[in-house]
matplotlib code that plots the C-alpha trace (Angstrom):
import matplotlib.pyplot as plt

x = [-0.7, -4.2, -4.9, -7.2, -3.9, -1.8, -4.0, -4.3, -0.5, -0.5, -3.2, -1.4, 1.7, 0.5, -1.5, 1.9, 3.3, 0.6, 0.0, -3.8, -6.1, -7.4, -7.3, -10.6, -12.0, -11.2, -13.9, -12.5, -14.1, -14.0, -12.7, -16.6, -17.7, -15.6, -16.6, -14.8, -14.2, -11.0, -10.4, -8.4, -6.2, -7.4, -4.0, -1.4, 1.7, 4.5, 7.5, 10.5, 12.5, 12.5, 13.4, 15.9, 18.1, 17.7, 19.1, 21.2, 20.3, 17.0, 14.0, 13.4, 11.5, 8.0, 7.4, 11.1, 10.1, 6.9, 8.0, 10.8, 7.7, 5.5, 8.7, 9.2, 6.0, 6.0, 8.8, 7.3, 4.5, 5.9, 7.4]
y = [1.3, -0.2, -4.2, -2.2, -0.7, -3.9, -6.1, -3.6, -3.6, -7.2, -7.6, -4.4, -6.2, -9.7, -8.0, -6.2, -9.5, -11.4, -13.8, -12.4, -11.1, -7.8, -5.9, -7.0, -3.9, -3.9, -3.0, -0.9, -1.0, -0.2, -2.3, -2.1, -3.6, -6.5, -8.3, -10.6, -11.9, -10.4, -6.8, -5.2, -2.2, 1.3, 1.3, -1.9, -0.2, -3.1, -1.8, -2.9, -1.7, -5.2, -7.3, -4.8, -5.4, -8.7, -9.5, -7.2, -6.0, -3.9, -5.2, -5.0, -2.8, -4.6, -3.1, -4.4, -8.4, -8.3, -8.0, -10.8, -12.9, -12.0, -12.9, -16.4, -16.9, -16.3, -18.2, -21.5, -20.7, -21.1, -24.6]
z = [-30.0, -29.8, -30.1, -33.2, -34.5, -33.8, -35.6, -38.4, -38.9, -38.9, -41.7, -43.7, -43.7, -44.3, -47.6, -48.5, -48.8, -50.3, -47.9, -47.5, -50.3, -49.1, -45.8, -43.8, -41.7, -38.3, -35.6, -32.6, -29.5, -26.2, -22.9, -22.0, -25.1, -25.0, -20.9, -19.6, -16.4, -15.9, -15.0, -17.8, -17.0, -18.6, -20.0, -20.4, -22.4, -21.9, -20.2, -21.3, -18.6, -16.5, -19.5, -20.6, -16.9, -16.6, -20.1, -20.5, -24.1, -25.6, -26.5, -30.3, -31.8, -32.0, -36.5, -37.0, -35.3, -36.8, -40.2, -39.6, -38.8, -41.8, -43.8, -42.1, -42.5, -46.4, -46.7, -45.0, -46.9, -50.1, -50.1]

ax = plt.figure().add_subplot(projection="3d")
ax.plot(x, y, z, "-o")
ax.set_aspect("equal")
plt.show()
């Protein structure tokens, strides 16, 4: 997953639940269109496998928390 794709799951599920009006378009680009100071990794997959061993359960699956947090977030929204 791309930080393109993640943000784009983020705005489609905060659309699905009304808390936006309308998807905006989301500009990919590439590492080397974005400088910063700091070297950024060709590719930075997270790997669970550290977190997983130390607390002795799995990580979630990242579609199944953020949709727990769109809900919260409706909900606080709403009162």
């Amino acid at each position: 997953m791309s930080w393109a794709g993640f943000a784009g799951e983020i705005l489609a599920g905060a659309e699905a639940r009304r808390l936006i009006g309308g998807t905006p378009e989301i500009e990919k680009i590439g590492t080397a269109d974005y400088p910063t100071a700091a070297r950024r990794p060709a590719n930075s997959s997270l790997d669970f496998t550290k977190f997983e061993a130390t607390f002795g359960f799995p990580a979630r699956p990242w579609r199944e928390a953020l949709a727990e947090v769109l809900d919260r977030i409706g909900k606080e929204a709403a009162q």
